[in-house]
C-alpha positions as CSV (number, residue, x, y, z in Angstrom):
1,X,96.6,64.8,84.9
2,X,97.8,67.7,86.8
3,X,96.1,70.8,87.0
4,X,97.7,74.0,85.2
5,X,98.0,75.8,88.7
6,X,100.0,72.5,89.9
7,X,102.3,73.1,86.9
8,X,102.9,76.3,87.7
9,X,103.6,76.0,91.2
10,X,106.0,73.0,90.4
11,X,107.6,76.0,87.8
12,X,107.8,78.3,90.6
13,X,109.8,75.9,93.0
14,X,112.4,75.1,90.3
15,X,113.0,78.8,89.5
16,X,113.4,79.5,93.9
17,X,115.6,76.6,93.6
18,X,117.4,78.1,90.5
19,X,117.5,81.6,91.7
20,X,119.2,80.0,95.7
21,X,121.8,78.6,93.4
22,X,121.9,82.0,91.6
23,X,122.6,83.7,95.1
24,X,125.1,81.1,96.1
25,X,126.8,82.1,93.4
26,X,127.1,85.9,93.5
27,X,127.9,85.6,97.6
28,X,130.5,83.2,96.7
29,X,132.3,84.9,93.4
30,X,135.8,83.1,94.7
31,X,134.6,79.6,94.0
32,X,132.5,79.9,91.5
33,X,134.0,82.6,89.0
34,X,137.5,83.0,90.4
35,X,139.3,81.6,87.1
36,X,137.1,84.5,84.9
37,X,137.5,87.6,86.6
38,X,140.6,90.1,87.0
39,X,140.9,90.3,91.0
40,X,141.5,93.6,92.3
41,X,144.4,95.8,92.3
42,X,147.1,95.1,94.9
43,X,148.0,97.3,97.1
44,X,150.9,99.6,97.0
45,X,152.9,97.0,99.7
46,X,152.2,94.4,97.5
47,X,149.9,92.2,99.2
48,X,146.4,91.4,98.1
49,X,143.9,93.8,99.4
50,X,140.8,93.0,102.1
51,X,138.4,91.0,100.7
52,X,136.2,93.9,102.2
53,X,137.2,96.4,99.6
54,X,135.1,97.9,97.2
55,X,132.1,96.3,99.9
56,X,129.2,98.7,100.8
57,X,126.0,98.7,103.2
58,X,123.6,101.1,103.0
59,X,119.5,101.2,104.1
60,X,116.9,103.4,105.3
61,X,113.9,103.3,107.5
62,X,110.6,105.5,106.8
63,X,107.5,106.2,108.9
64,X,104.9,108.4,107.8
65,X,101.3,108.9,105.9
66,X,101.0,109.6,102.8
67,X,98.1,109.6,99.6
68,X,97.9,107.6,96.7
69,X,98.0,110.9,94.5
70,X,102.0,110.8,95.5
71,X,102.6,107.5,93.7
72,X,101.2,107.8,90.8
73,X,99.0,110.0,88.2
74,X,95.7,109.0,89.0
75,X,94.7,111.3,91.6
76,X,90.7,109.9,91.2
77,X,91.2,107.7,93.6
78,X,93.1,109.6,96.2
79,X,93.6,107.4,99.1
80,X,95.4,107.7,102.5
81,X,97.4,105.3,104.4
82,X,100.1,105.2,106.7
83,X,103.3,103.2,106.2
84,X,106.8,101.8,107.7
85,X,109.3,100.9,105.3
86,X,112.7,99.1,105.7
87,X,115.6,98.6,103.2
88,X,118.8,97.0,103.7
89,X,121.3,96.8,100.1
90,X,125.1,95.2,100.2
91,X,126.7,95.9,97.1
92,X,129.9,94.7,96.5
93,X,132.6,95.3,94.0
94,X,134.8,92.5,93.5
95,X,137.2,94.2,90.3
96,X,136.9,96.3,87.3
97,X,134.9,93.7,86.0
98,X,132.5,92.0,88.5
99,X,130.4,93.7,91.3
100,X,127.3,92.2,93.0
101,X,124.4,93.1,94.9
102,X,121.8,92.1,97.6
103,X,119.0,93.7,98.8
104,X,115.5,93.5,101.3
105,X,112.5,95.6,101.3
106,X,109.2,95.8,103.9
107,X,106.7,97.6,103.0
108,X,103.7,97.8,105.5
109,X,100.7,100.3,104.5
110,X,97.7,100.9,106.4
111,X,94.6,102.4,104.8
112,X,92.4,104.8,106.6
113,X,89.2,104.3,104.7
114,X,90.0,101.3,102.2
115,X,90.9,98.0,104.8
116,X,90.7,95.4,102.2
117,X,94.2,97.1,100.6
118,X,95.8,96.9,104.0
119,X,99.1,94.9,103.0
120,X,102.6,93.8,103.3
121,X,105.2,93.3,100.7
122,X,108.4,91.9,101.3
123,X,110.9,92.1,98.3
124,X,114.2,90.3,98.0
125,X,116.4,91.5,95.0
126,X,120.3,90.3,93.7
127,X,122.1,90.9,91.2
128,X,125.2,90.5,89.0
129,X,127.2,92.3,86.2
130,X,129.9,90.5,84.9
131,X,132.3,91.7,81.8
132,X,132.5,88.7,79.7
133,X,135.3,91.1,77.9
134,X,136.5,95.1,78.2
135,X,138.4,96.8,76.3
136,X,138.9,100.4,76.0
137,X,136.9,100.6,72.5
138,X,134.2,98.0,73.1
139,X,132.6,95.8,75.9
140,X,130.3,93.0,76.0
141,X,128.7,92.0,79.8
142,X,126.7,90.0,81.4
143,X,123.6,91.1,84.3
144,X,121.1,88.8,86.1
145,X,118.7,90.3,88.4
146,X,116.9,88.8,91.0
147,X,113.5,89.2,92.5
148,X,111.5,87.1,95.0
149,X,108.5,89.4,96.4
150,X,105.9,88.4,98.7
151,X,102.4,90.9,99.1
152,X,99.6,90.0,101.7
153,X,96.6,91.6,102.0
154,X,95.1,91.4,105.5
155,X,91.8,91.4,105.0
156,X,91.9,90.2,101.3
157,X,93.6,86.6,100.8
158,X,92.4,86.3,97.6
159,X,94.7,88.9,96.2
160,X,97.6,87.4,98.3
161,X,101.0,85.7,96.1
162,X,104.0,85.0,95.6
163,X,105.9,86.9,92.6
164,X,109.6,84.7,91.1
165,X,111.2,87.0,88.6
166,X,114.6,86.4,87.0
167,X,116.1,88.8,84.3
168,X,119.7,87.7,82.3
169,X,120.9,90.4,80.1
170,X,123.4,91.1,77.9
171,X,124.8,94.3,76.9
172,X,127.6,95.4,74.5
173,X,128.8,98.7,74.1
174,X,131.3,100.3,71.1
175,X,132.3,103.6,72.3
176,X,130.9,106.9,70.6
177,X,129.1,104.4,68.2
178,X,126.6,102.4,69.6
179,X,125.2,100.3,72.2
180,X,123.1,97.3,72.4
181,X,120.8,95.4,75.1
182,X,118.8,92.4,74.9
183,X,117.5,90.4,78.1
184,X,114.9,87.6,78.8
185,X,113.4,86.4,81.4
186,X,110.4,85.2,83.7
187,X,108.2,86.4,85.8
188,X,106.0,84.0,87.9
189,X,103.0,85.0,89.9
190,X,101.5,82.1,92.0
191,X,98.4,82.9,94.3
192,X,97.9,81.6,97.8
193,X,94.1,81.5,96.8
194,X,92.8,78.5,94.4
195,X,91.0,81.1,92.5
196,X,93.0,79.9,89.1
197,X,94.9,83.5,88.9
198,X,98.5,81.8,89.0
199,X,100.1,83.4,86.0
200,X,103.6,82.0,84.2
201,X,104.9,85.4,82.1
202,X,108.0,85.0,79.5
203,X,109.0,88.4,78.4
204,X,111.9,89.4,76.2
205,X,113.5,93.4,75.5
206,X,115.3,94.4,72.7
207,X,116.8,98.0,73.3
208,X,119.4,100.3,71.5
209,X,121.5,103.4,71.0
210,X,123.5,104.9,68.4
211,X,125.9,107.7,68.9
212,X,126.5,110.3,66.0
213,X,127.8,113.8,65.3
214,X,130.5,112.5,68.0
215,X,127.8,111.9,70.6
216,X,126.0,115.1,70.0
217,X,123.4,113.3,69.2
218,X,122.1,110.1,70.3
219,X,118.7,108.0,69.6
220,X,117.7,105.3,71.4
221,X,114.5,102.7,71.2
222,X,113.6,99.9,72.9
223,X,111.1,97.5,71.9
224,X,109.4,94.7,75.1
225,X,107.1,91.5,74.4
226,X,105.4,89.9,77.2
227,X,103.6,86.7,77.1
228,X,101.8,84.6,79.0
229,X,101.6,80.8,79.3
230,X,97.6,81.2,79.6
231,X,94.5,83.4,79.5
232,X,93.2,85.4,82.0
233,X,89.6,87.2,81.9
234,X,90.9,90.2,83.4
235,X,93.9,90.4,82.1
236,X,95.8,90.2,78.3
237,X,97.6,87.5,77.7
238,X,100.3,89.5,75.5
239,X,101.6,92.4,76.4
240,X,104.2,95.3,73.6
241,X,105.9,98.3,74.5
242,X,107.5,100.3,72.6
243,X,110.0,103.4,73.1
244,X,111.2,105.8,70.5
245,X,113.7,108.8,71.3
246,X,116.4,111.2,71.0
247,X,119.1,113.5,72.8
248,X,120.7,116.7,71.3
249,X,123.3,118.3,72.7
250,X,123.8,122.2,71.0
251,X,126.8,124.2,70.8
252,X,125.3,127.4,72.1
253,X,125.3,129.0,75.2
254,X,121.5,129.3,75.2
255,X,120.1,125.9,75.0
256,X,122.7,122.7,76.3
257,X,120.3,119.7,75.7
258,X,116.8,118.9,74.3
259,X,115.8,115.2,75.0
260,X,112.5,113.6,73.6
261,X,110.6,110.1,74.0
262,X,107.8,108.3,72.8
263,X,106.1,105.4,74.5
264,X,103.4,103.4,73.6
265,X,102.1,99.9,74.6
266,X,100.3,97.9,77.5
267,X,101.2,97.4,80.9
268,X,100.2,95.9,84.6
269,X,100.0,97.7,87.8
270,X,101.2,94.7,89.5
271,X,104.6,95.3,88.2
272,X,105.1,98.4,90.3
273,X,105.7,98.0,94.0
274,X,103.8,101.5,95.5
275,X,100.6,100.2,93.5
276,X,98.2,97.9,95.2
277,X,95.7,97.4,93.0
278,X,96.3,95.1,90.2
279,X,94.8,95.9,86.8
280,X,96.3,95.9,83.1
281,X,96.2,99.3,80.7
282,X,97.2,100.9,77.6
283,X,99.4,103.6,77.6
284,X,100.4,106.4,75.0
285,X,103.5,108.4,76.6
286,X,105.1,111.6,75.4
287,X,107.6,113.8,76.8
288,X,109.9,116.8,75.0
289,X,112.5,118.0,77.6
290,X,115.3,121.5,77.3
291,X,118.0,121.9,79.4
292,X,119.6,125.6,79.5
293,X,123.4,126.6,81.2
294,X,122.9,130.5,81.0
295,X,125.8,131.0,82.9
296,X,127.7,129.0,85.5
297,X,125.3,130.3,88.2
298,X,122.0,129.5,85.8
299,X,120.1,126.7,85.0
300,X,116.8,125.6,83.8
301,X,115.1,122.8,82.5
302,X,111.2,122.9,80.6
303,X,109.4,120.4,80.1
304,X,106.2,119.4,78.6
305,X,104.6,115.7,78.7
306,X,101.1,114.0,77.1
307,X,99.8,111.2,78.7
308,X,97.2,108.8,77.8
309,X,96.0,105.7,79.8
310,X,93.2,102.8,79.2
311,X,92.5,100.2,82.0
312,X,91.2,97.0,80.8
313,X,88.9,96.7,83.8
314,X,88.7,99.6,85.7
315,X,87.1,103.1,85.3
316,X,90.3,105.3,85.5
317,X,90.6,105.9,81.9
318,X,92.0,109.2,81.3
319,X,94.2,111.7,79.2
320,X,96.5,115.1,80.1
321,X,99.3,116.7,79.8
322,X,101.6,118.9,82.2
323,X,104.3,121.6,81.8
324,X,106.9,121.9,84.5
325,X,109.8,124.1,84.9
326,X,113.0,124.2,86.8
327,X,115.3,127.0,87.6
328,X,118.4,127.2,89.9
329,X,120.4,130.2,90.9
330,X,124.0,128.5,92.4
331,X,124.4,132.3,94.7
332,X,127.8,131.0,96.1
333,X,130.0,128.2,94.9
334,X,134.0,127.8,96.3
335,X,136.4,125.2,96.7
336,X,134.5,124.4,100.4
337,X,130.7,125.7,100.1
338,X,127.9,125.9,98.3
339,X,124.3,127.9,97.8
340,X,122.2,127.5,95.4
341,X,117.9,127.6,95.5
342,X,115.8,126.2,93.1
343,X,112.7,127.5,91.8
344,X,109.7,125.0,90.1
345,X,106.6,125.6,88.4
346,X,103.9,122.9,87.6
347,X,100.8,123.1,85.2
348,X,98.9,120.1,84.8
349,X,95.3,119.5,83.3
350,X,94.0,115.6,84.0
351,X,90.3,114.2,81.7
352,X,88.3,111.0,82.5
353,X,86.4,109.2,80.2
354,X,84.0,107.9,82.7
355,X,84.0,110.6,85.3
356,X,84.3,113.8,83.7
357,X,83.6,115.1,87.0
358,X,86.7,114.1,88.6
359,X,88.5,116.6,85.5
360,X,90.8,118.8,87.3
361,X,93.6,121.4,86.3
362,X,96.6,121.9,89.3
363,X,98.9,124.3,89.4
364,X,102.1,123.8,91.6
365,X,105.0,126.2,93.0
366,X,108.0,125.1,95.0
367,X,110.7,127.0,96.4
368,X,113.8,125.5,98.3
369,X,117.2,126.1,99.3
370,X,120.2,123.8,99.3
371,X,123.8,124.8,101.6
372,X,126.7,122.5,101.2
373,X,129.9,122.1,102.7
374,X,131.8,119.8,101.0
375,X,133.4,117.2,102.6
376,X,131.2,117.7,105.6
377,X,127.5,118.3,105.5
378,X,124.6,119.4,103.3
379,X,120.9,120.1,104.4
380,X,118.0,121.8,102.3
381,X,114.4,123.2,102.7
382,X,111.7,123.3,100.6
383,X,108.2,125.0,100.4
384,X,105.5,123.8,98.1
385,X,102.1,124.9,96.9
386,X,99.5,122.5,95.0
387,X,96.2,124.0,94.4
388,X,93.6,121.8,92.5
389,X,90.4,123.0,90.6
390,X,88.0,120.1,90.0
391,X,85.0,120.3,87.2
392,X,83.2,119.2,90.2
393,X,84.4,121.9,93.0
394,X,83.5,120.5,96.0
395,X,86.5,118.5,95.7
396,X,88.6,121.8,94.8
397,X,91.9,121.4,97.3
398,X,94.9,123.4,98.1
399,X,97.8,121.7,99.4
400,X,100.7,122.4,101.2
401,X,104.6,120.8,101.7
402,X,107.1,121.7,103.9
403,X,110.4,119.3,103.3
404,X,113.5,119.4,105.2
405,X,117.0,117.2,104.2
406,X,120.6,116.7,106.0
407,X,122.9,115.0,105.3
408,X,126.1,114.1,106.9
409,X,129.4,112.6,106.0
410,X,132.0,111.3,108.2
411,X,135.1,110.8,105.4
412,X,137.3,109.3,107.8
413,X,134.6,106.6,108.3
414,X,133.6,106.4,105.1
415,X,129.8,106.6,106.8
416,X,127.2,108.9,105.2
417,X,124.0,109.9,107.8
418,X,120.7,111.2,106.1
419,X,117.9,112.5,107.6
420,X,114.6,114.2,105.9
421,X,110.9,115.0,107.1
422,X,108.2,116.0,105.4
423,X,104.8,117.8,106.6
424,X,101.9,117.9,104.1
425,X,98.2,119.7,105.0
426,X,95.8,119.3,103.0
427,X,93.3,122.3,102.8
428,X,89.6,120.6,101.6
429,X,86.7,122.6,100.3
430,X,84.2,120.7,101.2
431,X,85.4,118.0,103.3
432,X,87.7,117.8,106.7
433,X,91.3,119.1,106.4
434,X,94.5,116.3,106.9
435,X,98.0,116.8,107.8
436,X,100.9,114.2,106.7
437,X,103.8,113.7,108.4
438,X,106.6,111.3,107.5
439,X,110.5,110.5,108.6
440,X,113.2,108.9,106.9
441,X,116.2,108.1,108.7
442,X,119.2,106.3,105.8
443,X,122.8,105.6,106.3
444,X,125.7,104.7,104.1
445,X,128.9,102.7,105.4
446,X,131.6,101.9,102.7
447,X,134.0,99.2,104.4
């Protein structure tokens, strides 16, 4: 009798098989789907257009250091590592009614006190939308997405695999009345170790929204079951999320918009790609969000958000909330330029369960300035402050960001240049002080 990580790696070949076919298909729309889709427009001579139209490349490559406190809320473990990243996307839209997509991602991090999370992940993504019909009232279509991902550990193999995902969904839409979602799929996780941590997951979504008041308002929900095909110690063999919410759009010149969700349900670390530890948690998610058009030269958005997570395994349990606030002034706007600067404000308060001394409040400012000239350039600078206070101050912090963003467009090349920076130092109490630097160069060619 075979054993069940046998099964599962047997599974995970016939979906790779199943997803190449998959690919095939969406690089070869002309053979495969050429009797269901309107082709493009012809052009004004009359003959068919470049099989290149509607194609686009675009891709970046960053190099820098950065902390763990920038991906994600826990800032108890607070972890620095230097990275390279490199992403290359072709998307491609074939007609009105059928586009497609390819992408690659490497992701290299180096840890400098932590060597067991040293790692690579390279990620392989496609995808598809087709419109099985549209019409001007009512559309019904078809997406698959695609995901092959591959995360090794160098001085951890038994953490090491290989992750198969593949998401069908179908979505139909009846304008200013409502919209539906549902998608299923798998997601296959098969270690390189023997360790019996191969996991088969079958997860099905169910999400919705309904227009009313002619699209004042709208409320949405979604509702996610995830299942396993077996038990794990450390981890929970079903998973439910939940999502509640709605958007209001007022009539009066104080207040535009006030959105608001609810969240609630269990998740796993794994599924996001900046995490590297893999652990499964309970979450309880709020958020209640204003948006304000004083004038056309003023905006502002508030926002207040409650946050509540439970690991499974790990000691990171902990509760908060923050409130944030956005303001721009737009000092010059014209039919060629633009100035506008933008002024944000951050209060946040984190609790532990398990290590009330790693409590801390932070309070953040950020000022930065944004010139564009259309059709031509855009660059912006930014200065921020973060400034912690710890229950246990010797690990009070201040830190400090200065960004910097240009941008470049070349019209009659239809190529877009980017480039940013970013220089973090970190002011320590107790403890040495660190700078971060990082660089992104990106590009965008449409053909």
């Amino acid at each position: 009798m075979k054993s069940t990580g046998s099964r599962i790696r047997n599974r995970n070949q016939l979906l790779k098989q199943f997803i190449a076919l998959l690919i095939c298909s969406l690089l070869f729309p002309s053979s495969t789907l050429a009797g269901n889709f309107t082709p493009l427009e012809k052009s004004s001579n009359g003959a068919s257009p470049n099989f290149l139209t509607g194609l686009s490349l675009s891709g970046y490559f960053e190099t820098g250091e950065r902390s763990q406190a920038e991906d994600f809320e826990e800032e108890e473990d607070d972890r620095e590592y230097s990275y390279q990243k490199y992403h290359l996307k072709l998307e491609h839209k074939l007609s009105g009614r059928f586009n497609y997509r390819l992408g690659s991602f490497i992701y290299d991090k180096d840890y400098k006190s932590t060597d067991s999370l040293d790692n690579t992940s390279r990620i392989f993504k496609a995808g598809g939308s087709y419109y099985l019909f549209k019409q001007k009232q009512k559309s019904l279509k078809l997406d698959i997405e695609l995901k092959y991902k591959e995360k090794r550990y160098e001085d951890s193999p038994s953490d090491e695999y290989d992750q198969v995902m593949l998401l069908p969904a179908l979505s139909y839409n009846k304008k200013s009345s409502y919209s539906i979602k549902l998608s299923t799929g798998v997601n296959s996780y098969d270690y390189l170790s023997t360790g019996g941590n191969d996991q088969l997951r079958f997860f099905s979504k169910l999400g919705a929204k309904k227009y009313l008041l002619q699209k004042k308002l709208v409320i949405a929900a979604s509702y996610k079951f995830d299942t396993a095909t077996r038990k794990r110690a450390d981890k929970r063999k079903n998973k439910n999320d939940f999502m509640l919410g709605f958007d209001y759009i007022f009539a009066i010149p104080f207040i535009h918009k006030i959105t608001a969700r609810a969240g609630i349900g269990q998740r796993d670390t794994k599924d996001d790609d900046e995490r590297d530890e893999d652990f499964d948690y309970r979450y309880v998610r709020f958020y209640i969000k204003t948006e304000h058009r004083l004038n056309p030269k003023i905006k502002s958005i508030y926002r207040y958000q409650y946050f509540k997570k439970d690991y499974l395994t790990a000691d990171l349990d902990h509760s908060g909330f923050y409130i944030s606030s956005k303001f721009r002034y737009k000092m010059l706007a014209d039919e060629t330029r633009e100035l506008y600067f933008n002024f944000n404000t951050k209060h946040k308060e984190v609790d532990y369960d398990l290590k009330s001394g790693s409590d801390y409040d932070k309070e953040t400012l950020e000022i930065k300035g944004t010139y564009r000239k259309k059709k031509d350039w855009k660059t912006s600078v930014s200065l921020q402050g973060s400034f912690y206070d710890f229950k246990g101050s010797a690990r009070d912090r201040n830190r400090y960001y200065v960004r910097f963003y240009f941008n470049k467009l070349f019209p009659s090349k239809d190529i877009v240049l980017s480039l940013s920076s970013k220089y973090k130092y970190t002011d320590n109490r107790e403890a040495n002080d660190t700078e971060e630097k990082s660089l992104r160069l990106a590009f965008t060619y449409k053909f």
